[in-house]
BALOBA-1460 file (C-alpha; in Angstrom, 3 decimals):
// residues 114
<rec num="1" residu="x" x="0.000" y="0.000" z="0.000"/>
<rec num="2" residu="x" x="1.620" y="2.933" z="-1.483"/>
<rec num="3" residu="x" x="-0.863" y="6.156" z="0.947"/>
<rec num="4" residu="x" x="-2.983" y="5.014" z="4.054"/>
<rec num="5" residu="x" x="-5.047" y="7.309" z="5.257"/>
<rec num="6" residu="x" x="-6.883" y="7.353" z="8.364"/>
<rec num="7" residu="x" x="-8.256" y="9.314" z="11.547"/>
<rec num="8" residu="x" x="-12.154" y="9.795" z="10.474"/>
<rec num="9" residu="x" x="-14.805" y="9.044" z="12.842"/>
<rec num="10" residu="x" x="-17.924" y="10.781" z="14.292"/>
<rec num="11" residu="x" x="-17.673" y="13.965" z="16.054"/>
<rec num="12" residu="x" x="-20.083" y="16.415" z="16.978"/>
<rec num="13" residu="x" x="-20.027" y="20.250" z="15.247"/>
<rec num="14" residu="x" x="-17.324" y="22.394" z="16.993"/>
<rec num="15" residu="x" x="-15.071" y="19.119" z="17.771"/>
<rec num="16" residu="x" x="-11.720" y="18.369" z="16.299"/>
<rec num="17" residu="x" x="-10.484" y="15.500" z="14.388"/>
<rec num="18" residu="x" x="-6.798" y="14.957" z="13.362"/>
<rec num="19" residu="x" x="-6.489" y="12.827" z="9.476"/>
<rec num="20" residu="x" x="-2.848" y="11.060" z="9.138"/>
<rec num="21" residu="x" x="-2.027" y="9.577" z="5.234"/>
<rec num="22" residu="x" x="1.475" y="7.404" z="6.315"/>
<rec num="23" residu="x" x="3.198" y="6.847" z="2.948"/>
<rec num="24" residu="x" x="6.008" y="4.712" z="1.649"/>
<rec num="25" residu="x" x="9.462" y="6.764" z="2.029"/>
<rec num="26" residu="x" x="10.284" y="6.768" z="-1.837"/>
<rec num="27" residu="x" x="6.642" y="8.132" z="-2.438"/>
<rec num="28" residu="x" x="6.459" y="10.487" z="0.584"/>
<rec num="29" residu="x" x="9.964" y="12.455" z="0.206"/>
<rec num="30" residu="x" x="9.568" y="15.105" z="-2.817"/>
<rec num="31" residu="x" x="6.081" y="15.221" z="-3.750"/>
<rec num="32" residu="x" x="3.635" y="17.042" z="-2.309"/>
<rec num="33" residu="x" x="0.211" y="15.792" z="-0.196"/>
<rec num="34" residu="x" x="-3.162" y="16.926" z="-1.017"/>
<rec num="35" residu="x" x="-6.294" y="16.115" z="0.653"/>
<rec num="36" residu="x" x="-9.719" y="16.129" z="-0.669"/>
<rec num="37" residu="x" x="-13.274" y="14.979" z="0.349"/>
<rec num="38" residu="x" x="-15.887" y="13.858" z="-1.349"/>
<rec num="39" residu="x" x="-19.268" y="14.263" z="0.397"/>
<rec num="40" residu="x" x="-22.601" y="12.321" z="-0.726"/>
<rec num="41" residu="x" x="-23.926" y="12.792" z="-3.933"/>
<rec num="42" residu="x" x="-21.293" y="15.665" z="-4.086"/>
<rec num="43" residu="x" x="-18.046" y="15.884" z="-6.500"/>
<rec num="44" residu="x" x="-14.601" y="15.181" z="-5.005"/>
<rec num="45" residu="x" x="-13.613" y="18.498" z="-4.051"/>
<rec num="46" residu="x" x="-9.915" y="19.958" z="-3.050"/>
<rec num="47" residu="x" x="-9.372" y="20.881" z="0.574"/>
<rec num="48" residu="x" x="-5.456" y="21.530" z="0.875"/>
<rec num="49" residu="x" x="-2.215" y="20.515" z="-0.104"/>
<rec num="50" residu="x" x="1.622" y="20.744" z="1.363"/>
<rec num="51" residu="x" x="4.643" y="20.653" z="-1.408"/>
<rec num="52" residu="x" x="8.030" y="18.858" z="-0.642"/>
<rec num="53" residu="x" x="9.241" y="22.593" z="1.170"/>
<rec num="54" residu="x" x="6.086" y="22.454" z="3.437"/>
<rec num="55" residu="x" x="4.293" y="25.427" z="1.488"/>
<rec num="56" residu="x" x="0.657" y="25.128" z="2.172"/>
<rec num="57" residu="x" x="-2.760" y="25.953" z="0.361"/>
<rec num="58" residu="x" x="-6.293" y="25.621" z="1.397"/>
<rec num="59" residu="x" x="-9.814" y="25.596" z="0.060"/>
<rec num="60" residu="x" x="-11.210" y="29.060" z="1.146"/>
<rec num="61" residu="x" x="-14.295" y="26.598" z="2.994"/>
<rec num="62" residu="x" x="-11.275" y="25.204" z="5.257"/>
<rec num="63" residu="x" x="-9.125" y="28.386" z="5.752"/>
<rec num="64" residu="x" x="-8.572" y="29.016" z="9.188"/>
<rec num="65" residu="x" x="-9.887" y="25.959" z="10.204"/>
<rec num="66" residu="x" x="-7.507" y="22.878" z="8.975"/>
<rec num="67" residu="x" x="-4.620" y="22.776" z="9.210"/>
<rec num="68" residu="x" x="-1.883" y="20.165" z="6.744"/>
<rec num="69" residu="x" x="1.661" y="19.033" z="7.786"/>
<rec num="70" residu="x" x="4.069" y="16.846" z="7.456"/>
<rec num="71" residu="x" x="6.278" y="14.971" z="9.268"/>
<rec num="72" residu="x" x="9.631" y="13.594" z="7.006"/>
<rec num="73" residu="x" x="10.582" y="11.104" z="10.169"/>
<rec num="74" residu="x" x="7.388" y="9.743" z="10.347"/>
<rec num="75" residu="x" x="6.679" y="9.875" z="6.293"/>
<rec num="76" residu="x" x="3.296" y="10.860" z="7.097"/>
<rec num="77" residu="x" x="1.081" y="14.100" z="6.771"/>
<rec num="78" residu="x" x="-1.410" y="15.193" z="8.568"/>
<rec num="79" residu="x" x="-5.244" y="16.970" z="8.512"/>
<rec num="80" residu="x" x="-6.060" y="19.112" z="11.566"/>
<rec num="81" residu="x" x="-9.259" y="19.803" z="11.485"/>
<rec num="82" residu="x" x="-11.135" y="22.260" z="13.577"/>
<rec num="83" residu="x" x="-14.603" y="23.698" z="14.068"/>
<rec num="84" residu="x" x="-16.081" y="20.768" z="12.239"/>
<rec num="85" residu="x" x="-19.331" y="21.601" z="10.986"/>
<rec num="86" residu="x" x="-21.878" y="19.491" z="9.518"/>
<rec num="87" residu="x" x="-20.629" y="20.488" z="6.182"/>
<rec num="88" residu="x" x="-17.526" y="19.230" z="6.740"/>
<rec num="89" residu="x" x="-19.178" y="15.411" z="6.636"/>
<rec num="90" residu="x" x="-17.585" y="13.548" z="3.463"/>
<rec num="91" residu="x" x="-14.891" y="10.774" z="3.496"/>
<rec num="92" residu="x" x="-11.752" y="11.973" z="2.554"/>
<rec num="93" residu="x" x="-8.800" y="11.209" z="0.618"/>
<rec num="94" residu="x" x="-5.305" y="11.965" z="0.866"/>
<rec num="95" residu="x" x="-3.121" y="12.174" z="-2.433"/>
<rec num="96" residu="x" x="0.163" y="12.452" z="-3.895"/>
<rec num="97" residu="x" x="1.321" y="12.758" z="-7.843"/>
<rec num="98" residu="x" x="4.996" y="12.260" z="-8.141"/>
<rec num="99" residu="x" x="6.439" y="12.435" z="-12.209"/>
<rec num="100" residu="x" x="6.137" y="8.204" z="-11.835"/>
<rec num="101" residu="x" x="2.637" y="7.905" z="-10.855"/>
<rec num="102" residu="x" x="-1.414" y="9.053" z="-9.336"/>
<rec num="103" residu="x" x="-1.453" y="7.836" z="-5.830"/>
<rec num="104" residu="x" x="-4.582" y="7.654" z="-3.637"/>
<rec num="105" residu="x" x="-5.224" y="6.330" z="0.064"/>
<rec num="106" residu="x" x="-8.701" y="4.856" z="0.516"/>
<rec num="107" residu="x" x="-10.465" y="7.369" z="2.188"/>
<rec num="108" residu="x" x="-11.437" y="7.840" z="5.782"/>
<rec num="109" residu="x" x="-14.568" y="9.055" z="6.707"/>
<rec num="110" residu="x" x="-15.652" y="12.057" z="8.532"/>
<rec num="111" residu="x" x="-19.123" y="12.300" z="9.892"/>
<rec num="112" residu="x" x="-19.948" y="15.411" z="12.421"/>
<rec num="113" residu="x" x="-23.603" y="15.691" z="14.020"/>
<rec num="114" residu="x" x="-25.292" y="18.665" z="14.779"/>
């Protein structure tokens, strides 16, 4: 398994969850991460990513709210997220497109309650 994600549960609206994707070393080191979610009936949908020098972007719907990282030791990244909505339900899906390849971990799923 090349990207595992994981971390998703059920949380109630204003609760925090934390999303890891562990990756193999020769995928993880040079690329960068990018999650999305992809809520029912709903298009897959870009939340944020992290290059190789740890430069971040986020979907404006997530700004201030998630948080991505990485850790190089641990070839893993990570999805803070905080303030979860109801909105925010979808499973989601880390992702990483080095020159050799279109990687995908199988989703986690993220459910909040109101």
């Amino acid at each position: 398994v090349q990207l595992q994600a994981s971390g998703g549960g059920l949380v109630q609206a204003g609760g925090s969850l934390r999303l890891s994707c562990a990756a193999s070393a020769s995928l993880f080191r040079g690329s960068a991460i990018t999650w999305y979610r992809q809520a029912p009936g709903k298009q897959r949908e870009f939340i944020a990513t992290i290059g190789a020098s740890a430069n971040t972007n986020y979907a404006d719907s997530v700004k201030d709210r998630f948080t991505i990282s990485r850790d190089y030791a641990k070839n893993t990244a990570y999805l803070q997220m905080n303030s979860l909505n109801p909105d925010d339900t979808a499973d989601y899906y880390c992702n990483m497109r080095p020159p050799w390849g279109n990687f995908w971990g199988q989703g986690t799923q993220v459910t909040v309650s109101s």
